[in-house]
Backbone as XML, in Angstrom:
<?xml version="1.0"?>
<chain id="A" units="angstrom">
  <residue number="1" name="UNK">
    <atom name="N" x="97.370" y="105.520" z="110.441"/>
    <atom name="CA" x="95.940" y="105.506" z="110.599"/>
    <atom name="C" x="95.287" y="106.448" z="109.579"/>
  </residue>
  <residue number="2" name="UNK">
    <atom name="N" x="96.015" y="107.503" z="109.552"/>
    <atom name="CA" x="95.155" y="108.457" z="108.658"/>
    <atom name="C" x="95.245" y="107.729" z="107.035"/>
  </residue>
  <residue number="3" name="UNK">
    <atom name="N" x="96.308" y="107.385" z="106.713"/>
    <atom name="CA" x="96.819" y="106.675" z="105.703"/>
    <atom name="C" x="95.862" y="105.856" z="105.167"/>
  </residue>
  <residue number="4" name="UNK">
    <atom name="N" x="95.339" y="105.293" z="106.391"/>
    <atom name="CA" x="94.312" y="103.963" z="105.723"/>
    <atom name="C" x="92.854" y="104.672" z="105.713"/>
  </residue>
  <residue number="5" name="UNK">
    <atom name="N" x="92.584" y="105.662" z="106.540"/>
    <atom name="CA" x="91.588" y="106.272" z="106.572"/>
    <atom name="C" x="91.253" y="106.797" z="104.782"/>
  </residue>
  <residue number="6" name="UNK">
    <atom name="N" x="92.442" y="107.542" z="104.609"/>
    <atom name="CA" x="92.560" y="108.440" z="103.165"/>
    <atom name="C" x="92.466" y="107.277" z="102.315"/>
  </residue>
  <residue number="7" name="UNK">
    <atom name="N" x="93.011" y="105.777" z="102.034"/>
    <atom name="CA" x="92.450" y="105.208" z="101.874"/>
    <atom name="C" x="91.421" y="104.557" z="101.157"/>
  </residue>
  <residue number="8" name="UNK">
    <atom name="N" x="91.080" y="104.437" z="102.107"/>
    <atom name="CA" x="89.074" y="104.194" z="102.165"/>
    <atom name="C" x="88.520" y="104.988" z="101.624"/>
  </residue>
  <residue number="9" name="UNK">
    <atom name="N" x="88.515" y="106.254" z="102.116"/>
    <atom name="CA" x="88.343" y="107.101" z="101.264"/>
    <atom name="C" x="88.401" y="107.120" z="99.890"/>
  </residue>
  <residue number="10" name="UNK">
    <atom name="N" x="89.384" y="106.835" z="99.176"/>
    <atom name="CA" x="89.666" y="106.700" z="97.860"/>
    <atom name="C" x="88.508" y="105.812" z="97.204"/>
  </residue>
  <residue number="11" name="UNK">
    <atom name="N" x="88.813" y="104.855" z="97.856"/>
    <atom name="CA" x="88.188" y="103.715" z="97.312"/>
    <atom name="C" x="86.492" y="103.966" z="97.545"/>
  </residue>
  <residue number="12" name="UNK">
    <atom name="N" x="86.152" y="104.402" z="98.143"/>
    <atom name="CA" x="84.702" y="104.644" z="98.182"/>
    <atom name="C" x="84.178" y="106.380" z="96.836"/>
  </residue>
  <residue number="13" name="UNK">
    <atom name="N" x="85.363" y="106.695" z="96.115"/>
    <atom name="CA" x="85.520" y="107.897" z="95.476"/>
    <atom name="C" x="85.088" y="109.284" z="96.292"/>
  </residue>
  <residue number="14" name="UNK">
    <atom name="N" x="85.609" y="108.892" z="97.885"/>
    <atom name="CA" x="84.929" y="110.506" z="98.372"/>
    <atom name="C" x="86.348" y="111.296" z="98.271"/>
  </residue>
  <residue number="15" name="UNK">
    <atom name="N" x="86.305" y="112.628" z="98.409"/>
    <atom name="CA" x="87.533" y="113.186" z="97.898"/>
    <atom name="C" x="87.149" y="114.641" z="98.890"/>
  </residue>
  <residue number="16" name="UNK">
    <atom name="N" x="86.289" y="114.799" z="99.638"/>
    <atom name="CA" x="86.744" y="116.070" z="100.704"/>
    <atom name="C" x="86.943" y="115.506" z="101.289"/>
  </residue>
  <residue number="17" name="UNK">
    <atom name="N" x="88.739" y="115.238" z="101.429"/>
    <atom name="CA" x="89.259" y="115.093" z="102.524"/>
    <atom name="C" x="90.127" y="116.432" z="103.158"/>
  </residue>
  <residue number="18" name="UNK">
    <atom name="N" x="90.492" y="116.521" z="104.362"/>
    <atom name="CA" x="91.271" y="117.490" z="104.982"/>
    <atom name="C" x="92.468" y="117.706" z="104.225"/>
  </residue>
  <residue number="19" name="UNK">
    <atom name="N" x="93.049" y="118.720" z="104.136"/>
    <atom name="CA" x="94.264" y="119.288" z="103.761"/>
    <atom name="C" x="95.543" y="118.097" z="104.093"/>
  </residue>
  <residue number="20" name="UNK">
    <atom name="N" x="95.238" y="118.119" z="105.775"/>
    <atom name="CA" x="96.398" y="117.530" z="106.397"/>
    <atom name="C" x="96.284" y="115.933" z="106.019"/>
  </residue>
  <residue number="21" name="UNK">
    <atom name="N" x="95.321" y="115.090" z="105.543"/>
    <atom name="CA" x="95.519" y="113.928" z="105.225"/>
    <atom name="C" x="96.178" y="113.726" z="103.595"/>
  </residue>
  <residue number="22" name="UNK">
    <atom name="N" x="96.072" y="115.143" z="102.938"/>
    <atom name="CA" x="96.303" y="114.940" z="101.652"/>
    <atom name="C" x="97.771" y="114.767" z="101.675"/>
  </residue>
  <residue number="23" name="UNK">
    <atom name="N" x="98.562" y="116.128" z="102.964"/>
    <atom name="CA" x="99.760" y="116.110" z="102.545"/>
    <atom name="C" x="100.696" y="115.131" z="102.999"/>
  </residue>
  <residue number="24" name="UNK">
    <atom name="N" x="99.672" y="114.419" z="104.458"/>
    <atom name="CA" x="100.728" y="113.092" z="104.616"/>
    <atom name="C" x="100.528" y="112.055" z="103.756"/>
  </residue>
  <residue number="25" name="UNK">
    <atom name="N" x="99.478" y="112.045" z="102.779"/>
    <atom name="CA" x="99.742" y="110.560" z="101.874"/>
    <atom name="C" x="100.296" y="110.942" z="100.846"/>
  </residue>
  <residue number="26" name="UNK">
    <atom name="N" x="100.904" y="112.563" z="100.177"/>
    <atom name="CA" x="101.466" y="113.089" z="99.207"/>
    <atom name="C" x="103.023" y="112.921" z="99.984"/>
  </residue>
  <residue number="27" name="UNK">
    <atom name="N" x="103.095" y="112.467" z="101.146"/>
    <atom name="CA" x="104.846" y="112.526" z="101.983"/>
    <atom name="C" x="104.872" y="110.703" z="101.508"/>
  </residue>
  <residue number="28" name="UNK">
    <atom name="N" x="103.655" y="109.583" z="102.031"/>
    <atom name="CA" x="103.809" y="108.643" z="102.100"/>
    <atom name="C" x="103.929" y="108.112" z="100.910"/>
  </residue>
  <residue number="29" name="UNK">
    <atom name="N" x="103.654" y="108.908" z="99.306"/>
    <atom name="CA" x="103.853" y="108.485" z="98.022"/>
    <atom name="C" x="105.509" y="108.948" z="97.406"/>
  </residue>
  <residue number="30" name="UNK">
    <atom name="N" x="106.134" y="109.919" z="97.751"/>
    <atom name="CA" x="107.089" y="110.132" z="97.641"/>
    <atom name="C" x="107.890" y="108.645" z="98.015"/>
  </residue>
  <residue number="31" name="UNK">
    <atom name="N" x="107.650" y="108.862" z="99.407"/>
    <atom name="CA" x="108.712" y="107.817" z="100.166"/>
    <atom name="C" x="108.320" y="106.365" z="99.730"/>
  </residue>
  <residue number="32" name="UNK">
    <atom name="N" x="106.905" y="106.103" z="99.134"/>
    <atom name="CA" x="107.083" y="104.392" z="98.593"/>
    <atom name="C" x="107.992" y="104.836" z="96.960"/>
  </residue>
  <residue number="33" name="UNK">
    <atom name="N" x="108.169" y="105.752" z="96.233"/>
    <atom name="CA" x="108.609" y="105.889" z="95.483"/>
    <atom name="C" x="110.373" y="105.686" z="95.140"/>
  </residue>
  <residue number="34" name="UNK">
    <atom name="N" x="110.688" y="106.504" z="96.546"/>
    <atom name="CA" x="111.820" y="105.973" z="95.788"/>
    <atom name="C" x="112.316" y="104.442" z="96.715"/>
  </residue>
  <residue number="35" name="UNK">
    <atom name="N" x="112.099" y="104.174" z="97.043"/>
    <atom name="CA" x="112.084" y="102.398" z="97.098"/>
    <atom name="C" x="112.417" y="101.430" z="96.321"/>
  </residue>
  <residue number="36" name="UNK">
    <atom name="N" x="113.249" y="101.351" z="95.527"/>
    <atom name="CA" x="114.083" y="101.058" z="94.280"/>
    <atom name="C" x="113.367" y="99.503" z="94.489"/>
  </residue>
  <residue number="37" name="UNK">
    <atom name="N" x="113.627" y="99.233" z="92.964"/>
    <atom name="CA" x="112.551" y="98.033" z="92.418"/>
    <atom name="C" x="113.382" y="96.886" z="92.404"/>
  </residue>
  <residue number="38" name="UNK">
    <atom name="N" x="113.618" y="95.557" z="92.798"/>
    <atom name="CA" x="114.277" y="94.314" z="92.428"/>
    <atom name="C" x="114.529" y="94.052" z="91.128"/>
  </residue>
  <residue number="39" name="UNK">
    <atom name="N" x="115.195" y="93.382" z="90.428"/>
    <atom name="CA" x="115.475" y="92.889" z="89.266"/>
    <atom name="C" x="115.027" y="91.646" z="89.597"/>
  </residue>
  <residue number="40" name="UNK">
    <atom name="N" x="114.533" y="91.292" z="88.027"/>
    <atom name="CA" x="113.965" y="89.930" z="88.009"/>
    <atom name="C" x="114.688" y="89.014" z="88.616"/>
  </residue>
  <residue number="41" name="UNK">
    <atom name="N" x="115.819" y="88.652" z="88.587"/>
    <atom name="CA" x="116.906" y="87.999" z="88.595"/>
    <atom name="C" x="116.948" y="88.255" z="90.694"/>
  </residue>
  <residue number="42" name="UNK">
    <atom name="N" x="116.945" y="89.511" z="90.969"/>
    <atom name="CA" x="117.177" y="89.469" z="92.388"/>
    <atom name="C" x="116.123" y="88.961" z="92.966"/>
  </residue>
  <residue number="43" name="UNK">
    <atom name="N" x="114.816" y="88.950" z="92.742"/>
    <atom name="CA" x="113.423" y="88.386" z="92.831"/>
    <atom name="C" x="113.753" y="86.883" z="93.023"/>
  </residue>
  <residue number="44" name="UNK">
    <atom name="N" x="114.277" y="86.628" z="91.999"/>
    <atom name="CA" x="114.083" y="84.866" z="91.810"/>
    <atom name="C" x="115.027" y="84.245" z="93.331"/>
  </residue>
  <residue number="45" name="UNK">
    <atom name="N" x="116.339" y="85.080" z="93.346"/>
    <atom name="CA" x="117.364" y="84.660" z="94.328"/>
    <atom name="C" x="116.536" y="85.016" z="96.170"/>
  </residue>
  <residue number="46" name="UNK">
    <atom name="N" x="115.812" y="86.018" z="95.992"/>
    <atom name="CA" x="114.747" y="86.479" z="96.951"/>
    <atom name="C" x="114.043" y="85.353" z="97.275"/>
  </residue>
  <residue number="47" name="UNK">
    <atom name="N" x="113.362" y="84.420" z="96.221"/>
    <atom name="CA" x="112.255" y="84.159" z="96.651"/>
    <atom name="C" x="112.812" y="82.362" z="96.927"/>
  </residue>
  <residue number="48" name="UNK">
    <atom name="N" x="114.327" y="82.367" z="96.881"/>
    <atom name="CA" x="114.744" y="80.953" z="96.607"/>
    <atom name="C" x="115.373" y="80.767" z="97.948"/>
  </residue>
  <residue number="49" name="UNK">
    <atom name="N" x="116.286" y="81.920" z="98.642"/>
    <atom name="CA" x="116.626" y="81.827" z="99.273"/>
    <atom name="C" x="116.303" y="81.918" z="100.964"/>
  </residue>
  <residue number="50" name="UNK">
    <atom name="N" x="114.675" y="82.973" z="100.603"/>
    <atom name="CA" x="113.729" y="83.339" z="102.251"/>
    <atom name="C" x="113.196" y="82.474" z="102.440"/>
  </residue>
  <residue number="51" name="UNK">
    <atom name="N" x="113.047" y="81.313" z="103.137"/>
    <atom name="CA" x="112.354" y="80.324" z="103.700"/>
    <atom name="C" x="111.348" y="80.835" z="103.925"/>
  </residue>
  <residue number="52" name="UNK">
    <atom name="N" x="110.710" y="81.941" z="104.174"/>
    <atom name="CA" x="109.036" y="82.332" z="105.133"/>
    <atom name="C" x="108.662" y="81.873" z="103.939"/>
  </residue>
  <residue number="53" name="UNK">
    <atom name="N" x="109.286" y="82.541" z="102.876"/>
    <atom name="CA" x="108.315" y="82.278" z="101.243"/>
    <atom name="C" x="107.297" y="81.451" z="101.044"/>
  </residue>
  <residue number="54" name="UNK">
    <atom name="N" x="107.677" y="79.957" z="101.595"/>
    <atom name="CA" x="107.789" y="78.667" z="101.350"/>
    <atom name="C" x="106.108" y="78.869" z="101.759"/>
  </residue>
  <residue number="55" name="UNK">
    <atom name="N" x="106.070" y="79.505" z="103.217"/>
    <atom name="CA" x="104.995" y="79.494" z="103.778"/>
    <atom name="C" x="103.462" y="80.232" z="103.154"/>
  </residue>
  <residue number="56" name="UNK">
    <atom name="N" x="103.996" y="80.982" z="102.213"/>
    <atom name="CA" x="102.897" y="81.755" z="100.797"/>
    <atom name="C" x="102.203" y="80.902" z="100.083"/>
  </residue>
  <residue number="57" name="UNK">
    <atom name="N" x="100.995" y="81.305" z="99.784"/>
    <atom name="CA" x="100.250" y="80.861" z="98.871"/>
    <atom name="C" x="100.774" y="81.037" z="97.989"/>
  </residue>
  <residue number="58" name="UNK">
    <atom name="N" x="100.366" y="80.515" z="96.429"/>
    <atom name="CA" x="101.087" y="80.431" z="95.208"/>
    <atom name="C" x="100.554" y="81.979" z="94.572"/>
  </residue>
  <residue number="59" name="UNK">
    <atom name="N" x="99.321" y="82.294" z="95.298"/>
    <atom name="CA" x="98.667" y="84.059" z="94.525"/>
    <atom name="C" x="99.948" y="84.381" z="95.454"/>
  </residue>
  <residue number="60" name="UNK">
    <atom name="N" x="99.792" y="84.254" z="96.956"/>
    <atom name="CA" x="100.453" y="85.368" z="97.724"/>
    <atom name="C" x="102.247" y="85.620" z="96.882"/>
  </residue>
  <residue number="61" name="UNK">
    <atom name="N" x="102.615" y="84.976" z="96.663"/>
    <atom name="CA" x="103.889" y="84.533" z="96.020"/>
    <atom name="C" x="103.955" y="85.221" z="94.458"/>
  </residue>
  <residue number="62" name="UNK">
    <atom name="N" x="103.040" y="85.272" z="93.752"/>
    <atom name="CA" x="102.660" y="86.246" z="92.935"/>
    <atom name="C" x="102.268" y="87.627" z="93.053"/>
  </residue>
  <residue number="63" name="UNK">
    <atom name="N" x="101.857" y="87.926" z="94.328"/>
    <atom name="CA" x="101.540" y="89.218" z="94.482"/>
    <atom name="C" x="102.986" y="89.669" z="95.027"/>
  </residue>
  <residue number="64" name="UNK">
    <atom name="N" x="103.505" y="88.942" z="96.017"/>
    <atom name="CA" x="105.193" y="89.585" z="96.345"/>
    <atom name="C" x="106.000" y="90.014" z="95.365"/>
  </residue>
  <residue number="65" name="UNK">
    <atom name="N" x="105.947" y="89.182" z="94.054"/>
    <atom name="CA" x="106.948" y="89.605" z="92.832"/>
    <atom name="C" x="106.798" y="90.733" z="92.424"/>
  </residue>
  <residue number="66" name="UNK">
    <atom name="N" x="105.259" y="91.156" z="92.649"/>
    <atom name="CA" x="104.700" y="92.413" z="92.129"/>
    <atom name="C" x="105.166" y="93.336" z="92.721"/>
  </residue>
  <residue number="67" name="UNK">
    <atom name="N" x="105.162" y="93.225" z="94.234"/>
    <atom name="CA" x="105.529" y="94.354" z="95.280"/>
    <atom name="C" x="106.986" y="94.301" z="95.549"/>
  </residue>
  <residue number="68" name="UNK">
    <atom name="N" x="108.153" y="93.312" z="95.282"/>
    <atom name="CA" x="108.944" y="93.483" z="95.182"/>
    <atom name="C" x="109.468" y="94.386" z="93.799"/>
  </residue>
  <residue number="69" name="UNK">
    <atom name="N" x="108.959" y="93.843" z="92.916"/>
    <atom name="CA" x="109.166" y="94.964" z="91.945"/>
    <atom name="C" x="108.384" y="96.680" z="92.046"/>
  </residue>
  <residue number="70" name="UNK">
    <atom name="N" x="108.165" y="97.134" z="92.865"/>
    <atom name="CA" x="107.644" y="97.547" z="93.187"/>
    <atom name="C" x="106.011" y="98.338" z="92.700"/>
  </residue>
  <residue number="71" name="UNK">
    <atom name="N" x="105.383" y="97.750" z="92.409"/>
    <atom name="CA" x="104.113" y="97.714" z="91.609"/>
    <atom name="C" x="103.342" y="98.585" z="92.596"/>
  </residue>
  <residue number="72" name="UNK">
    <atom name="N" x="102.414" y="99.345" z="91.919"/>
    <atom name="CA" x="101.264" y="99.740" z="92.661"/>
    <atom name="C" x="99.956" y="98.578" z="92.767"/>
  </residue>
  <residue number="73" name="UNK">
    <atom name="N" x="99.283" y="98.783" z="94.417"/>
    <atom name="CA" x="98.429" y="98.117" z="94.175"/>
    <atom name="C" x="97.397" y="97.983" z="92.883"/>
  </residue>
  <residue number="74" name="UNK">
    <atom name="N" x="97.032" y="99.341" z="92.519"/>
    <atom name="CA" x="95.963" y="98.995" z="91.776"/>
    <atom name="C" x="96.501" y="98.173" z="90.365"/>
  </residue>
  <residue number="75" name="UNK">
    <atom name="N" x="97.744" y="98.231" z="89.657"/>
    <atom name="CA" x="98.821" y="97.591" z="88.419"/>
    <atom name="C" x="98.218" y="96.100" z="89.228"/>
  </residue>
  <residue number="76" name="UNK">
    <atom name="N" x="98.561" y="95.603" z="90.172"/>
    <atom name="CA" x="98.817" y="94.449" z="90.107"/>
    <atom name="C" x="97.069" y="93.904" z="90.234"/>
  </residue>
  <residue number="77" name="UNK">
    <atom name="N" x="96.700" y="94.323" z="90.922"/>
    <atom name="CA" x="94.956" y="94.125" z="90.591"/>
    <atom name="C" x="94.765" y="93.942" z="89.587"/>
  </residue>
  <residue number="78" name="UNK">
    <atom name="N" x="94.911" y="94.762" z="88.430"/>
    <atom name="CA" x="94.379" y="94.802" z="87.031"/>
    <atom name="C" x="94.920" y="93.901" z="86.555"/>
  </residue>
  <residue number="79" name="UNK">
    <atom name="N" x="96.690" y="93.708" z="86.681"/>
    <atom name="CA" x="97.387" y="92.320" z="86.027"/>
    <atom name="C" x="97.047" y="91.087" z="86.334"/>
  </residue>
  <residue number="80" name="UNK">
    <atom name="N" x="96.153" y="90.789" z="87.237"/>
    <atom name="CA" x="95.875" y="89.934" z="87.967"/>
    <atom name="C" x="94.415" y="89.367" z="87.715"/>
  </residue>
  <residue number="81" name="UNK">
    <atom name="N" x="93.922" y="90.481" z="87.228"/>
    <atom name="CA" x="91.981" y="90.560" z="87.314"/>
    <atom name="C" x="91.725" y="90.433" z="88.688"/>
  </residue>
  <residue number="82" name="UNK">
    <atom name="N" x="91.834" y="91.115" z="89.645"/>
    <atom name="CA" x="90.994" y="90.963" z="90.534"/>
    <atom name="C" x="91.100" y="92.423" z="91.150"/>
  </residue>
  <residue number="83" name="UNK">
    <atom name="N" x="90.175" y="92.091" z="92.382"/>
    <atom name="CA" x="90.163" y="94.016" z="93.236"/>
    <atom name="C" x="91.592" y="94.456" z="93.647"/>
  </residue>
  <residue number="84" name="UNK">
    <atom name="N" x="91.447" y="95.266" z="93.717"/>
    <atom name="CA" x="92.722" y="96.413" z="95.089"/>
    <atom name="C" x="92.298" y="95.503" z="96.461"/>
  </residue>
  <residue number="85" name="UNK">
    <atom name="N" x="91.055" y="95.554" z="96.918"/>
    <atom name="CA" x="90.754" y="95.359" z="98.011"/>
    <atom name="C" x="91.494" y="93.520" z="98.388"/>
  </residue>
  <residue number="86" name="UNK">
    <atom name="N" x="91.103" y="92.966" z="97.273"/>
    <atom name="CA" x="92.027" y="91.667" z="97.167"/>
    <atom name="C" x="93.243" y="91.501" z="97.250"/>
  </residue>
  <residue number="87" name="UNK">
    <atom name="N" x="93.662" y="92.788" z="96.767"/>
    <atom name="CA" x="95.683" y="92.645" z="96.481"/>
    <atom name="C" x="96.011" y="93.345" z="97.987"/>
  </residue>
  <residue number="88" name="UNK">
    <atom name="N" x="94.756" y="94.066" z="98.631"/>
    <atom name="CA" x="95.430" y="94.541" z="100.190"/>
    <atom name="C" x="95.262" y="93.287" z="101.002"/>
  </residue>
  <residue number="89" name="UNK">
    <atom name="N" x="93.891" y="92.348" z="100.475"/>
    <atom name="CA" x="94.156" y="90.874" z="101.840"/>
    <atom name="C" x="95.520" y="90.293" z="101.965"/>
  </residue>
  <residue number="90" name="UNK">
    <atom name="N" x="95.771" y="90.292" z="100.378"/>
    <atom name="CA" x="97.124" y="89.412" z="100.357"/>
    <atom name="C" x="98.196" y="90.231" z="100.488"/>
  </residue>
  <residue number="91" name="UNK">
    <atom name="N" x="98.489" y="90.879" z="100.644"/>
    <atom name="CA" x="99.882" y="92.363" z="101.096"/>
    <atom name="C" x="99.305" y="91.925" z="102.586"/>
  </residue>
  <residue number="92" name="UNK">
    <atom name="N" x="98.053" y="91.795" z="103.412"/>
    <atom name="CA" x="98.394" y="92.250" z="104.864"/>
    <atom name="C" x="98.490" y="90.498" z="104.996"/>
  </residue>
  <residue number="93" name="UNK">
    <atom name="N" x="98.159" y="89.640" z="104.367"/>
    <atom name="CA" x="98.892" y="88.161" z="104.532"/>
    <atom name="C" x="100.185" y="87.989" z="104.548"/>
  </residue>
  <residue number="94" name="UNK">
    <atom name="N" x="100.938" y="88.422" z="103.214"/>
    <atom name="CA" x="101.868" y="88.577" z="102.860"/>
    <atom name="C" x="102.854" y="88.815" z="104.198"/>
  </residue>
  <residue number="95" name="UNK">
    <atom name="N" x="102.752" y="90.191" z="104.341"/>
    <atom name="CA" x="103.628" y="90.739" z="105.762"/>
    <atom name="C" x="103.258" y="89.883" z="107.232"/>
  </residue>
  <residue number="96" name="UNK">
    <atom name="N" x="102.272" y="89.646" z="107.044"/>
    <atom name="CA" x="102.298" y="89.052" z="108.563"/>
    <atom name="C" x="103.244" y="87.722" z="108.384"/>
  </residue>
  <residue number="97" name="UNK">
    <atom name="N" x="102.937" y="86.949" z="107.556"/>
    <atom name="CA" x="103.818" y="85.798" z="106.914"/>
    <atom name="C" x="105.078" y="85.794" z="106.968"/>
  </residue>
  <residue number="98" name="UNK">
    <atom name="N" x="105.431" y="87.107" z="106.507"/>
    <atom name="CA" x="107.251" y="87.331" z="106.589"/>
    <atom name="C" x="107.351" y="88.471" z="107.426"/>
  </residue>
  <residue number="99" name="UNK">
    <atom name="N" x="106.738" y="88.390" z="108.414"/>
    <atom name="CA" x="106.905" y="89.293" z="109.880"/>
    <atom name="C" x="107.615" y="90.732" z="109.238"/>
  </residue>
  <residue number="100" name="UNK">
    <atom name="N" x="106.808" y="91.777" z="108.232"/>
    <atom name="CA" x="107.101" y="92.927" z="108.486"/>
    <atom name="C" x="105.513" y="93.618" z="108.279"/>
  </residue>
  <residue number="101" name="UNK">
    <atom name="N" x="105.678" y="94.376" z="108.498"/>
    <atom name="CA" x="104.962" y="95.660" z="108.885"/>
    <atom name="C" x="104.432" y="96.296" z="107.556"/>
  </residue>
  <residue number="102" name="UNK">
    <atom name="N" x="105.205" y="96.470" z="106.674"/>
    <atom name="CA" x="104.806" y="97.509" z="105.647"/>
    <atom name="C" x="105.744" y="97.265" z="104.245"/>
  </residue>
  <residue number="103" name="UNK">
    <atom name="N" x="105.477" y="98.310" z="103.049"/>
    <atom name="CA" x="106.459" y="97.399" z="102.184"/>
    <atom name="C" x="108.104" y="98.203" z="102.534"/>
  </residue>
  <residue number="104" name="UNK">
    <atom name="N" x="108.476" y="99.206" z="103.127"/>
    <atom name="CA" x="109.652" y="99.373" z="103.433"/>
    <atom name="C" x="110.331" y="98.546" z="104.217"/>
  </residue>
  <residue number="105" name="UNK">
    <atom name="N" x="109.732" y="97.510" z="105.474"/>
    <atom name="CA" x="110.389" y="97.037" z="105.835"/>
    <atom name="C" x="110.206" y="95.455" z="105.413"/>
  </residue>
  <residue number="106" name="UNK">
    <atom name="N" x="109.486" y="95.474" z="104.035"/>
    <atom name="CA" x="109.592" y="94.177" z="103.717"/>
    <atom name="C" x="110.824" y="94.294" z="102.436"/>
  </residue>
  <residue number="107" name="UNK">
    <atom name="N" x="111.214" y="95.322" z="102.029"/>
    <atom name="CA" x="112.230" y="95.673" z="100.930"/>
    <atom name="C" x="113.610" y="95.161" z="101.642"/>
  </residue>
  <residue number="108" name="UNK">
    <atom name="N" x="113.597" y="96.283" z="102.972"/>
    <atom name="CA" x="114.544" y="96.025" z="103.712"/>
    <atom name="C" x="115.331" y="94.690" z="103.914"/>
  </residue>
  <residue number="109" name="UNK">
    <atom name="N" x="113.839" y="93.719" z="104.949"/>
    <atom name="CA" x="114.555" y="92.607" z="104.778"/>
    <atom name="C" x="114.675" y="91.431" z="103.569"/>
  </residue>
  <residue number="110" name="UNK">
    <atom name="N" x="114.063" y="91.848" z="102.449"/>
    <atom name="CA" x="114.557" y="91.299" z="101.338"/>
    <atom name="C" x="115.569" y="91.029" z="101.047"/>
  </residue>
  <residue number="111" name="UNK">
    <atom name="N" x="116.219" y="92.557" z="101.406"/>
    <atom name="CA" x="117.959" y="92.788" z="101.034"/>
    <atom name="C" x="119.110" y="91.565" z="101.563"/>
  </residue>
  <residue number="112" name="UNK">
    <atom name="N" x="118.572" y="91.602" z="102.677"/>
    <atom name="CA" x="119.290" y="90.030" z="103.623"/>
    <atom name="C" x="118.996" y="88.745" z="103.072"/>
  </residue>
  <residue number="113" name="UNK">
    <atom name="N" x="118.335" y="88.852" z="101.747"/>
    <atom name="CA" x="118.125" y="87.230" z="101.491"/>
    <atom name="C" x="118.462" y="87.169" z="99.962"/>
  </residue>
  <residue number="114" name="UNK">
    <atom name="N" x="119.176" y="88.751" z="99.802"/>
    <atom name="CA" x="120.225" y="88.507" z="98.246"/>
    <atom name="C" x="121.074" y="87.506" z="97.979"/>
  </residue>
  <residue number="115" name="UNK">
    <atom name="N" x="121.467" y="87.092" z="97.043"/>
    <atom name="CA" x="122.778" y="86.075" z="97.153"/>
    <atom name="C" x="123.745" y="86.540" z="96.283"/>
  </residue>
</chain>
């Protein structure tokens, strides 16, 4: 919650935020960090072998490659031309689509659809 709060925040450029929201999204950037990135090649076998896939839009399916490789939102916005706020509709499409939660546990079950 605070996460998305800090956030918003961002995105509106306000920046007094509390101490304590700084240092849990400075814990929550670490930990998307090391989240090791797919290879192109594991991507392709990813996206051939998860059936939910199927169920993606052709953007949403483009934005996964991104986040499987592990891209920041705002990279794939810009690669894309469009908002952050756009690349979060399709990340919270995305996950609901392939029933996870967040991108750790969408990495996770990626891993199960290696070949």
């Amino acid at each position: 919650m605070i996460l998305l709060l800090y956030s918003i925040l961002q995105d509106y450029g306000i920046t007094d935020t509390p101490k304590e929201a700084v240092a849990v999204t400075e814990q929550h950037t670490e930990t998307s960090e090391t989240i090791k990135a797919f290879t192109g090649e594991q991507i392709e076998s990813i996206m051939k072998s998860w059936g939910a896939v199927d169920t993606l839009s052709q953007r949403e399916k483009e934005v996964l490659r991104f986040l499987l490789e592990n891209k920041k939102r705002k990279v794939i916005a810009d690669t894309l031309f469009v908002t952050e706020s756009t690349i979060k509709k399709h990340t919270a499409a995305i996950y609901r689509k392939l029933e996870t939660a967040n991108r750790t546990e969408l990495f996770e079950k990626a891993k199960e659809y290696l070949q």
